[in-house]
Backbone as CSV, one residue per row, in Angstrom:
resi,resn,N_x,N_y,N_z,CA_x,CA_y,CA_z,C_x,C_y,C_z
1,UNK,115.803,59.451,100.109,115.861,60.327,101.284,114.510,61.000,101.456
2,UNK,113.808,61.055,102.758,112.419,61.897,102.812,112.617,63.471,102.878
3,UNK,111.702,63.951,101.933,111.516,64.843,101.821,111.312,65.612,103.409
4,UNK,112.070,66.997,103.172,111.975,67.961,104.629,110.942,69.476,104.278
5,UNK,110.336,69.085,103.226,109.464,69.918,102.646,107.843,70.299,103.178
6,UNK,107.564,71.137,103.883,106.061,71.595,104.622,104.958,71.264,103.811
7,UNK,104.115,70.767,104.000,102.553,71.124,103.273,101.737,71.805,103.763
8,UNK,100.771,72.180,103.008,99.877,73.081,103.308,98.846,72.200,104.460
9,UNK,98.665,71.098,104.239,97.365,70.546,105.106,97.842,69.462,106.409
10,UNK,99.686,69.705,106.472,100.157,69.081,107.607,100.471,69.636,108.954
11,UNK,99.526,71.258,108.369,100.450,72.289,109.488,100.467,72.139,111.028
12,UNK,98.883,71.057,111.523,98.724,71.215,112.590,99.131,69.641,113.370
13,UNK,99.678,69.432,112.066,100.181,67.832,112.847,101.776,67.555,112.877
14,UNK,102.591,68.806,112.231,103.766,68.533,112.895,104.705,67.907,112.005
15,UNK,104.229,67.428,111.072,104.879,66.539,109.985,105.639,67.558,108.781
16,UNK,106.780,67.108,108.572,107.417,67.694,107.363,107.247,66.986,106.209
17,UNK,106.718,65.847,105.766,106.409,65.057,104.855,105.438,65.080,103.734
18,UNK,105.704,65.018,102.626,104.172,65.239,102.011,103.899,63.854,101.318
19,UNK,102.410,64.145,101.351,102.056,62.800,101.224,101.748,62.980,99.560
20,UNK,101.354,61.886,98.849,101.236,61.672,97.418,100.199,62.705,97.514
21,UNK,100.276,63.573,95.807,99.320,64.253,95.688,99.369,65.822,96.331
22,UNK,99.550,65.773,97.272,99.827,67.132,97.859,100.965,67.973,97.499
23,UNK,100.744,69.115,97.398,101.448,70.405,97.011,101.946,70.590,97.757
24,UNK,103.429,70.706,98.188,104.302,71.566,99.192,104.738,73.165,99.233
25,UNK,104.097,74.101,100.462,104.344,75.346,100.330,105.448,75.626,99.520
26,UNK,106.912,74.547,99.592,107.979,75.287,98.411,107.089,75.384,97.329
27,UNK,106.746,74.160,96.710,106.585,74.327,95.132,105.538,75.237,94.720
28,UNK,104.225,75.454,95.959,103.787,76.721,95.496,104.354,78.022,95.361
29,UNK,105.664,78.166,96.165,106.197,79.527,96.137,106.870,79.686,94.719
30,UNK,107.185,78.330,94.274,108.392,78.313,93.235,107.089,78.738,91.939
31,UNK,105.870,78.261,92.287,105.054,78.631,90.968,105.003,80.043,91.243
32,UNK,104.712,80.750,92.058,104.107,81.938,92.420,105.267,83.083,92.097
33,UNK,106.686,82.082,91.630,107.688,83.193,91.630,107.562,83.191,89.955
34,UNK,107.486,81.412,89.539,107.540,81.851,88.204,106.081,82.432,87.391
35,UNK,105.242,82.607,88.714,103.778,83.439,87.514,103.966,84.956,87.476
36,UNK,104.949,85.323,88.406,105.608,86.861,88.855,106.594,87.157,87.338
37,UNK,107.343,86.234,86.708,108.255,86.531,86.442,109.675,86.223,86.400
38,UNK,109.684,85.807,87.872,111.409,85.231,87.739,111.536,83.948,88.017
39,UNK,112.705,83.229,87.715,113.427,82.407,87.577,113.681,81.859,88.678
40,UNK,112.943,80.695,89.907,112.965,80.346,91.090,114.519,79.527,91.471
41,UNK,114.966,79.440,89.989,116.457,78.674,90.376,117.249,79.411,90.226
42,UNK,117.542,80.807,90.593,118.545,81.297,90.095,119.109,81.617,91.685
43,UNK,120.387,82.364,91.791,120.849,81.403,92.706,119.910,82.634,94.129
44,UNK,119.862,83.703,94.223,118.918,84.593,94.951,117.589,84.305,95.292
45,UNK,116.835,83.514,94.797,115.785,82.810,95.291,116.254,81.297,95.273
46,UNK,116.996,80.501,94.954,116.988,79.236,95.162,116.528,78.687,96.545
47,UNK,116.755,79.058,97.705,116.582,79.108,98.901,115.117,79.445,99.064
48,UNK,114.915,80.628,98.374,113.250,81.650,98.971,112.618,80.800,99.338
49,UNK,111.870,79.353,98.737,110.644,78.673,98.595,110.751,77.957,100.331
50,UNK,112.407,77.630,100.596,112.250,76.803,102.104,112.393,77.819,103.107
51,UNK,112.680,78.729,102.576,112.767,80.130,103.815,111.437,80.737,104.051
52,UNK,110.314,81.046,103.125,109.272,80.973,103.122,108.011,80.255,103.822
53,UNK,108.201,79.175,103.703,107.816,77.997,104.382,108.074,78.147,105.706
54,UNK,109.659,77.740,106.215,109.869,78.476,107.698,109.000,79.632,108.153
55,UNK,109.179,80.416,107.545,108.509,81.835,107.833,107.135,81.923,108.042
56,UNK,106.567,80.900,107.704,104.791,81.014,107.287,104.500,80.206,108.671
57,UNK,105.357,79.057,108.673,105.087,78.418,109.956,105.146,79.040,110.891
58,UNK,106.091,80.199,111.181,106.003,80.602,112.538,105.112,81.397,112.507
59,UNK,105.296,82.073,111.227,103.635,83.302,111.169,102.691,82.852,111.519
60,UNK,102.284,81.611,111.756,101.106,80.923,112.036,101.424,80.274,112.765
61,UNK,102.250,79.915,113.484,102.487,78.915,114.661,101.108,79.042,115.727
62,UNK,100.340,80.185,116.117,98.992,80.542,116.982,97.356,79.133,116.210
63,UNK,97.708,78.401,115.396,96.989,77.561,114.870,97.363,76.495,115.811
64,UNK,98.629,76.256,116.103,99.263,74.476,116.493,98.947,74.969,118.622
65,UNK,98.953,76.183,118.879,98.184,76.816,119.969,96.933,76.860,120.302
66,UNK,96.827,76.295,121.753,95.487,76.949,122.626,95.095,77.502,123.676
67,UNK,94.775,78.965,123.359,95.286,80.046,124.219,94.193,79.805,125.262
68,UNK,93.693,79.357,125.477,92.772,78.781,126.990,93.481,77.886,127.791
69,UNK,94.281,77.272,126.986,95.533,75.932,127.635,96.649,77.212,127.802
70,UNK,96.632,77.886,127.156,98.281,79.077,127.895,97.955,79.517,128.903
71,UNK,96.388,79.829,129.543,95.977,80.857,130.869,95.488,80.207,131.429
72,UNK,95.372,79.413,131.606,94.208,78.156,132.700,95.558,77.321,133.685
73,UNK,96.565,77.995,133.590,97.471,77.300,135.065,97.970,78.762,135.520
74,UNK,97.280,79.718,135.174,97.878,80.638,135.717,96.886,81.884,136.668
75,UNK,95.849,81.275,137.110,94.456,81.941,137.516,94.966,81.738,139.223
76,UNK,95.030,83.288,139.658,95.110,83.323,141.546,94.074,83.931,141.965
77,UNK,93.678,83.485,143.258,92.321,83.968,143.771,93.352,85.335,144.885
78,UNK,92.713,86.509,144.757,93.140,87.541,145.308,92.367,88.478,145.839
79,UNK,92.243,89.121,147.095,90.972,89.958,147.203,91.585,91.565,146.735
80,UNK,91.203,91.402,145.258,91.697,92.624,144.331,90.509,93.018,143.657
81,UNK,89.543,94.379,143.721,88.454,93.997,142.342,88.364,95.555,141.791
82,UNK,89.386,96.247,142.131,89.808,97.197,140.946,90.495,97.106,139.850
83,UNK,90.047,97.676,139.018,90.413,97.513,137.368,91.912,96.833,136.808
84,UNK,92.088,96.005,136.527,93.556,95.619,135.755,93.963,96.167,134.432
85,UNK,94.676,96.821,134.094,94.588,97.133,132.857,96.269,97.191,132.242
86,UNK,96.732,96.121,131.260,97.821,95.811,130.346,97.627,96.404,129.226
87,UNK,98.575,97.143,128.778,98.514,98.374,127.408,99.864,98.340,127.056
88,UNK,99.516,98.520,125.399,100.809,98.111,124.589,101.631,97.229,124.756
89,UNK,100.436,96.222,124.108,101.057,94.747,124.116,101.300,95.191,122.277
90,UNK,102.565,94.926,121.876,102.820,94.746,120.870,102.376,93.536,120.408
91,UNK,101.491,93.307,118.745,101.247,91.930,118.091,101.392,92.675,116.479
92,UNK,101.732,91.064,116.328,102.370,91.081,114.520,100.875,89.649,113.969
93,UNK,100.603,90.305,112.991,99.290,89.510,112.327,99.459,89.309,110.700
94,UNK,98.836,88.328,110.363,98.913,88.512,109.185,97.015,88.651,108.725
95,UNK,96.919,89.507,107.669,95.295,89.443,106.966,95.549,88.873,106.025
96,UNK,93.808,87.955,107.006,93.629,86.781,106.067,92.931,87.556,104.498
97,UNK,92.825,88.225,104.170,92.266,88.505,102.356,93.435,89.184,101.759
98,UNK,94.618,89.645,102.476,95.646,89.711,101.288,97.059,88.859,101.535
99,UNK,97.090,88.350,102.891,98.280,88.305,103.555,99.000,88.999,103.577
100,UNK,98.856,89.681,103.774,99.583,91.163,103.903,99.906,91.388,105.891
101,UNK,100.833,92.112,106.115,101.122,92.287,107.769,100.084,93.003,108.526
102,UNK,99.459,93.122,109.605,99.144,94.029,110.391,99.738,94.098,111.210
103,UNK,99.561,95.229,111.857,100.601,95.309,113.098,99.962,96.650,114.060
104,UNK,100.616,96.195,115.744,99.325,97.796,116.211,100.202,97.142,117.884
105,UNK,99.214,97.865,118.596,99.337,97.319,120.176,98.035,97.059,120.309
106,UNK,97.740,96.503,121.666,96.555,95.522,121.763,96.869,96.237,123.284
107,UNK,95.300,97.042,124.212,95.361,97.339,125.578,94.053,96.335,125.782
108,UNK,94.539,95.412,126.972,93.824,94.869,127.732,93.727,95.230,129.019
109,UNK,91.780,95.143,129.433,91.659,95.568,130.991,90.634,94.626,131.544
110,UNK,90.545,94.355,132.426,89.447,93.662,133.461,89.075,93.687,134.177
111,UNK,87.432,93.842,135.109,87.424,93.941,136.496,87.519,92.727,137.438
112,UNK,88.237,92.366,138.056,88.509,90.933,138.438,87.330,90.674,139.576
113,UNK,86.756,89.437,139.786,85.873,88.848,140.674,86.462,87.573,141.384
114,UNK,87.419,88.060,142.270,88.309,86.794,143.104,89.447,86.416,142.222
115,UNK,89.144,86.484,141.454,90.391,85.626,140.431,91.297,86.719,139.619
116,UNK,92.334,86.477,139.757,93.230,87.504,138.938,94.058,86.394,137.507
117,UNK,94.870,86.753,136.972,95.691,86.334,136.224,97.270,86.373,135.702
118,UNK,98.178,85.753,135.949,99.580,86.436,135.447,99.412,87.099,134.124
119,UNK,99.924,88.387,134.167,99.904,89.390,133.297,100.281,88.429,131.981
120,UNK,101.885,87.984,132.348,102.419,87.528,131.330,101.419,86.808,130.098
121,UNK,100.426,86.065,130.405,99.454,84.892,130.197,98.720,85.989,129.313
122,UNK,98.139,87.196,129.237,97.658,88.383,128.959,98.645,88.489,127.313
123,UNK,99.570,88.439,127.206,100.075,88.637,126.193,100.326,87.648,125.341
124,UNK,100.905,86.404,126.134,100.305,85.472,125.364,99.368,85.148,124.638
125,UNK,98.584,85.364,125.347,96.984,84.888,124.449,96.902,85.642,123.746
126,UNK,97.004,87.083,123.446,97.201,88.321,122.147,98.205,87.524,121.077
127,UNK,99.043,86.972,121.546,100.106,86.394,120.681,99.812,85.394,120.046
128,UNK,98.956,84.634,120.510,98.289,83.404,120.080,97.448,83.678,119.169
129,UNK,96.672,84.496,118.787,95.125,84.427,118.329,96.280,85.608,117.743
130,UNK,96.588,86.219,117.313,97.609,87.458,116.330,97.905,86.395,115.324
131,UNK,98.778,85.201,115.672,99.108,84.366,114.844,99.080,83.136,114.281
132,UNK,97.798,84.030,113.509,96.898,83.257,112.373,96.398,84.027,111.697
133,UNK,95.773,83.674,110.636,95.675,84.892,109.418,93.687,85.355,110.088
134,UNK,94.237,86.681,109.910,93.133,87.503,111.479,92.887,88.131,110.080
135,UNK,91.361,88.905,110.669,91.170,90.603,110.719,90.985,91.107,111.848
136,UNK,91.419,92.386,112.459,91.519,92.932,113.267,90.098,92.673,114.144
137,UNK,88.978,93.071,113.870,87.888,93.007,114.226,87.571,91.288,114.838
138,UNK,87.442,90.139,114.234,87.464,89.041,115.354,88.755,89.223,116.071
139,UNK,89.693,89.179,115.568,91.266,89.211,116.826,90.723,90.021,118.090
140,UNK,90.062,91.162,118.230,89.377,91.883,119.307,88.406,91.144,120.174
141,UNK,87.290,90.485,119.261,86.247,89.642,120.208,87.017,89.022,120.641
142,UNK,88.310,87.996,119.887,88.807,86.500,120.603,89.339,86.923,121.903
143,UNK,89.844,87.965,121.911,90.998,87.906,122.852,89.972,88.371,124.324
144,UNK,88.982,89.462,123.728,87.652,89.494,125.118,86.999,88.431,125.306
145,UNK,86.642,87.248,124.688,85.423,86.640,124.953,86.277,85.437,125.588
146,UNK,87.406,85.164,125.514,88.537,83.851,125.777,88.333,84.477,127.453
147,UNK,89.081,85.728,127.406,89.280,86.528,129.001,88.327,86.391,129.777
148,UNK,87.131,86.452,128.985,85.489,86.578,129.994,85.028,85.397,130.237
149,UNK,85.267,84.258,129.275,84.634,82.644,129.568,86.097,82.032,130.756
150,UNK,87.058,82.297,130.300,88.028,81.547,131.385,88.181,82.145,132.629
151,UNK,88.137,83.491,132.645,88.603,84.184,134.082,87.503,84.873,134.825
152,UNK,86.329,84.640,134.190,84.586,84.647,134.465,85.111,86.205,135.734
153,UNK,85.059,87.405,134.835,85.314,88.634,135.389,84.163,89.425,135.515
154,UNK,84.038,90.340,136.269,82.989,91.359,136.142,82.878,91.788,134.605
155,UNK,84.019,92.148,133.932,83.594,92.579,132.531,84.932,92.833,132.145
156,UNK,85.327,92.899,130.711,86.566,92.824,129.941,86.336,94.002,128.787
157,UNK,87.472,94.519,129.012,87.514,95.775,127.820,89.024,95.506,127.062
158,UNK,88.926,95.454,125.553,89.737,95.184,124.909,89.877,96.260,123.368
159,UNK,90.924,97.014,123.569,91.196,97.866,121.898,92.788,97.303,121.508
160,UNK,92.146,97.351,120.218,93.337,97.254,119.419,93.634,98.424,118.559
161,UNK,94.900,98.625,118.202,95.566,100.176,117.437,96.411,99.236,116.535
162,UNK,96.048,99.454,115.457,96.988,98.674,114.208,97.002,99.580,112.996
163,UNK,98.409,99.499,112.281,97.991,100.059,110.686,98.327,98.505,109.721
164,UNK,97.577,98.983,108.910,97.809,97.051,107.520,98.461,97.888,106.595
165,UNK,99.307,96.911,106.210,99.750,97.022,105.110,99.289,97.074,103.596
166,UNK,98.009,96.057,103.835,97.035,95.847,102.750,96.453,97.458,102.484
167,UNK,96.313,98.375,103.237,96.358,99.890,103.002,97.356,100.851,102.849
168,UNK,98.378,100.423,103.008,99.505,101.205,102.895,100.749,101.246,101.557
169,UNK,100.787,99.978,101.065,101.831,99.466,99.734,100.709,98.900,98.882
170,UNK,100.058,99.022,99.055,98.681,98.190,98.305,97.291,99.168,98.024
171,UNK,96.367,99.204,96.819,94.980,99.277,97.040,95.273,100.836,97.364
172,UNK,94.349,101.368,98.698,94.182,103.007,98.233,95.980,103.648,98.536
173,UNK,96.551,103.045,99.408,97.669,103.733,99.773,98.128,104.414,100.534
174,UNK,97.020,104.534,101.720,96.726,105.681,102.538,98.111,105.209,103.695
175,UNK,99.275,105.869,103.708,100.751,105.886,104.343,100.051,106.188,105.758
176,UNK,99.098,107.187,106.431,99.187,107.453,107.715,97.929,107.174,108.382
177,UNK,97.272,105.530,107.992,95.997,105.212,108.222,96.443,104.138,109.145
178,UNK,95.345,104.517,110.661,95.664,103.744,111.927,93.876,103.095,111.894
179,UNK,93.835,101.810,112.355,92.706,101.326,112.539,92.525,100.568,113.901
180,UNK,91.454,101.491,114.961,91.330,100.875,116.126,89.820,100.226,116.562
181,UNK,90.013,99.144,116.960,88.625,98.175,117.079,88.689,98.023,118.747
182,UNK,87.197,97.829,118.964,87.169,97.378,120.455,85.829,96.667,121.153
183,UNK,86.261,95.683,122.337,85.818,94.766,122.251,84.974,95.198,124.111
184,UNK,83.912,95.228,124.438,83.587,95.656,125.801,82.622,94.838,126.486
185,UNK,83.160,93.677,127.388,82.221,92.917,127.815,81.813,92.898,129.676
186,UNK,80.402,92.730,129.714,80.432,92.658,130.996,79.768,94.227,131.186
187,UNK,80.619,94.471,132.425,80.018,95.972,133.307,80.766,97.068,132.554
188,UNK,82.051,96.787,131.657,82.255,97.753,130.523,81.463,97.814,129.289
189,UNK,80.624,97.128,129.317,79.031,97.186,128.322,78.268,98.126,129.195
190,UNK,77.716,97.575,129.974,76.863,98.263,130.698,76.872,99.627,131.794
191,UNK,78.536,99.590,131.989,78.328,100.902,133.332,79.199,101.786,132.310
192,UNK,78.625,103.299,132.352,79.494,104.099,131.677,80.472,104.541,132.557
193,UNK,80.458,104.391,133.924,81.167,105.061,134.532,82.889,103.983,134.699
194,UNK,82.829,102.403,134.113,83.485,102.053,134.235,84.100,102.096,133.190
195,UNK,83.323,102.169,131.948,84.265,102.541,130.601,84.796,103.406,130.463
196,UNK,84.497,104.734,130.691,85.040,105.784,131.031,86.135,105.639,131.909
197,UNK,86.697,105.369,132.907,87.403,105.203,133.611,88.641,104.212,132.472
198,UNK,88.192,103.073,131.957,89.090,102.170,131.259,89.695,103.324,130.202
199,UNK,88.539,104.369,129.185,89.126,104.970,128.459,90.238,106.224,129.291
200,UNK,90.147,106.627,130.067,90.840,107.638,130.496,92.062,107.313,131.082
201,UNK,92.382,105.915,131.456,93.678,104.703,131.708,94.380,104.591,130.273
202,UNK,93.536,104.320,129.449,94.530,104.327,128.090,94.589,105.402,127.956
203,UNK,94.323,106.701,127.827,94.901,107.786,127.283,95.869,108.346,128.079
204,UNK,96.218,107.473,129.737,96.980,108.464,130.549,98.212,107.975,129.510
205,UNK,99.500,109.554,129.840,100.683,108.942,129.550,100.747,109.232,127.639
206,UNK,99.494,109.464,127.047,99.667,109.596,125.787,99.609,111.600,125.189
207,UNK,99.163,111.978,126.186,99.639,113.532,125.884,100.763,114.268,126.005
């Protein structure tokens, strides 16, 4: 009977099969339980190693994705060229140096030049590029520099608000540590009067 077991180096081709030689995410979990300590056959983890596996795949499903192919059927020409701005987009991440969770909202804004975009497409692409093993800091450029090469805007302003876990159950411990990055391209580089304006949009609504 063929194996229904994931590998590590089949992730982007779809295959449940492992080929000779290759390690299957179960059997690494099953080592990783017994270098911990316990007993991977007992009957409370017997399961863990293929539930795991599931789990990792979808955590990463934003790899077998291409978030330029999610927003490129969804571009309308509109005579609109005041600011767009989508805030608290919820995204779930994993960091890539501990695997550990991040998690935050993501506000996206843009000045549009003829071309607008379905919002929806906006979160997507946060969703896409979230899931894969990130640090906060590129996840910020990707999601501005994708917005600015495909939807060729006056300029793109992008923050993210996340706390990691890798700081919180882990390492210093710090329980009420928020980390916000941001990404400003275009005439939100250059005009203060438009960044200003983007910052004073995210803060409406938060006092």
């Amino acid at each position: 009977m063929a194996s229904n077991r994931t590998t590590t180096s089949n992730r982007t081709s779809g295959s449940n099969h492992a080929s000779a030689g290759q390690i299957t995410v179960e059997d690494a979990v099953r080592a990783l339980l017994r270098h911990i300590g316990e007993d991977p056959e007992r009957k409370g983890l017997k399961r863990t190693p293929e539930r795991v596996a599931r789990a990792l795949e979808f955590l990463t499903r934003g790899y077998r994705e291409d978030p330029k192919s999610a927003i490129n059927d969804a571009f309308f020409e509109e005579d609109y060229s005041e600011m767009i701005l989508c805030k608290d987009l919820d995204f779930y991440a994993l960091c890539e140096h501990h695997m550990l969770p991040f998690m935050g909202k993501a506000h996206v804004a843009y000045l549009p030049k003829r071309r607008i975009i379905g919002l929806s497409k906006l979160a997507r692409m946060v969703d896409i590029y979230a899931r894969r093993l990130q640090v906060q800091e590129r996840l910020t450029t990707q999601i501005a520099q994708t917005i600015m090469e495909e939807l060729d805007p006056l300029g793109v302003a992008v923050v993210l608000e996340a706390e990691h876990l890798c700081m919180r159950m882990r390492g210093v411990e710090k329980q009420n540590s928020w980390v916000t990055t941001s990404a400003m391209l275009g005439v939100f580089r250059t005009h203060h009067e438009t960044r200003q304006e983007f910052m004073n949009l995210l803060r409406s609504g938060k006092d």
